[in-house]
C-alpha positions as CSV (number, residue, x, y, z in Angstrom):
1,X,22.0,11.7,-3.6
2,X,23.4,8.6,-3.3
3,X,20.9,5.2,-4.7
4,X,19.5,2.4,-1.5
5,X,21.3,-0.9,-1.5
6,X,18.4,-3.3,-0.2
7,X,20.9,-6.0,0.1
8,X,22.8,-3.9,3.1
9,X,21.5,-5.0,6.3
10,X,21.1,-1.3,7.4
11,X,19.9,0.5,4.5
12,X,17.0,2.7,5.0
13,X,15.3,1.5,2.1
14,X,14.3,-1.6,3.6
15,X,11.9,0.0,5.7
16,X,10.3,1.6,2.9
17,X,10.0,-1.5,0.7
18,X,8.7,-3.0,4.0
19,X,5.7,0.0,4.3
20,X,5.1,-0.3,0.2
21,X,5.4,-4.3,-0.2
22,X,3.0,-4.9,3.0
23,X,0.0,-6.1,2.4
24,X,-1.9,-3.2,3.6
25,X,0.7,-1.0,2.1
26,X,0.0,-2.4,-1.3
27,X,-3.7,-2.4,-1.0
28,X,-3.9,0.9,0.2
29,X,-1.6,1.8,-2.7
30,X,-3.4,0.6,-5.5
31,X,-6.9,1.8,-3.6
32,X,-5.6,5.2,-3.5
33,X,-4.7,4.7,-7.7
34,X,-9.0,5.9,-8.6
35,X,-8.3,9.3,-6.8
36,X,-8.8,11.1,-3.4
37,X,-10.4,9.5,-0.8
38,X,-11.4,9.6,2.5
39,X,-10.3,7.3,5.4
40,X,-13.6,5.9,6.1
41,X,-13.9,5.5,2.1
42,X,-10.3,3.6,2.4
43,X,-11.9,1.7,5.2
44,X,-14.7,0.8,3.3
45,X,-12.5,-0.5,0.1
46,X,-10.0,-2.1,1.5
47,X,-12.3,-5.1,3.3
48,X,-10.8,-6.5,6.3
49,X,-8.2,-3.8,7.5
50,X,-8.8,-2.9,11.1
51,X,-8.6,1.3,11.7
52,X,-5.7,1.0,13.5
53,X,-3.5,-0.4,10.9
54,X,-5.4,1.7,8.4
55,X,-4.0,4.8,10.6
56,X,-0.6,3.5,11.0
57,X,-0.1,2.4,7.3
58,X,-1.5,5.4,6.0
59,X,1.1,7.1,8.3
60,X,4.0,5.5,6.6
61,X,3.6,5.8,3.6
62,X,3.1,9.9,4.4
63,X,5.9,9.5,6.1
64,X,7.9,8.1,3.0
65,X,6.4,11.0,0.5
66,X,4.0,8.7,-1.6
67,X,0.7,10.0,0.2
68,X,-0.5,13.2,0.8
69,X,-3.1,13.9,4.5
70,X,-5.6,16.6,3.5
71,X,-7.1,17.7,7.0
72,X,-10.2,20.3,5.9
73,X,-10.7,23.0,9.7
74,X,-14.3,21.9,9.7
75,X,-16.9,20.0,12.1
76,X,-16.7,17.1,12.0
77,X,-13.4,16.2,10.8
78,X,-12.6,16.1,7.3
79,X,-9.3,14.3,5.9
80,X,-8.5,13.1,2.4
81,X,-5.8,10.9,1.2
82,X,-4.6,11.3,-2.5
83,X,-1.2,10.4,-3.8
84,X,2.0,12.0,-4.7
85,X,4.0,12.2,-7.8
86,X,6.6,9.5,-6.3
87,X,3.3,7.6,-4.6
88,X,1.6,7.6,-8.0
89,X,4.7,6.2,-9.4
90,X,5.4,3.0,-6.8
91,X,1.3,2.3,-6.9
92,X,1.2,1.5,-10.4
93,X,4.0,-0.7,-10.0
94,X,2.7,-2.5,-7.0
95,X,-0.7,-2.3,-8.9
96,X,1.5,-4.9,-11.6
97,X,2.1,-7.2,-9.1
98,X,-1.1,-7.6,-8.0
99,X,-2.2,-7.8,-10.8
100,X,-0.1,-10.6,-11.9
101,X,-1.0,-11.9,-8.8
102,X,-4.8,-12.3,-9.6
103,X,-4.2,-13.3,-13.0
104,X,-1.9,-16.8,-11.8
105,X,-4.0,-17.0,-8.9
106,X,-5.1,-20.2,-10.1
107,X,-1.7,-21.7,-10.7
108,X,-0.3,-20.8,-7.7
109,X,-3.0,-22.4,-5.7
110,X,-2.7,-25.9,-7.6
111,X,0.6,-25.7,-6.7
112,X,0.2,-24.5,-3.0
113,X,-2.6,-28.0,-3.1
114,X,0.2,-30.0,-4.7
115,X,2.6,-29.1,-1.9
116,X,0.3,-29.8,1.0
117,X,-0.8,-33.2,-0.2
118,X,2.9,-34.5,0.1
């Protein structure tokens, strides 16, 4: 199998570094890094995210093999989330960022202050 070349304008990987890199997609991610959840759990953790993108980014990321759907046959409903081996993999990385993130959170704000005074 042949390695992605983000810098190609029509390289599939794009789309999944799109899905992954999103700010839901990261979230979710990292959320998903404690274990299997639920969706209304996800919903719950994730403050802000509206169902519907909840839905659809949870769908891409099954889509792109980093999260598993765990639908139970019982009334009402029952569906889990957990990770894959490769999802496991890209969520700790995208767990660094944020992380890094929250730790020069004050920086980058004095600088974002410093830019809109000008």
């Amino acid at each position: 199998m042949q390695r992605g070349d983000l810098f190609a304008e029509k390289c599939p990987s794009r789309e999944v570094l799109k899905h992954v890199t999103s700010r839901w997609g990261v979230l979710l991610l990292v959320a998903l890094l404690s274990g299997t959840q639920r969706f209304s759990d996800l919903r719950r953790k994730v403050n802000g995210i509206s169902e519907k993108m909840l839905a659809q980014t949870l769908q891409w990321l099954e889509a792109d093999g980093f999260v598993e759907r765990i639908s139970y046959p019982v009334v009402p409903p029952h569906v889990e989330y957990t990770l894959t081996e490769s999802g496991t993999e890209i969520a700790k990385k995208v767990e660094a960022l944020a992380d890094w993130i929250e730790l020069h959170l004050p920086e980058i704000i004095t600088a974002q202050n410093q830019k809109s005074e000008q």
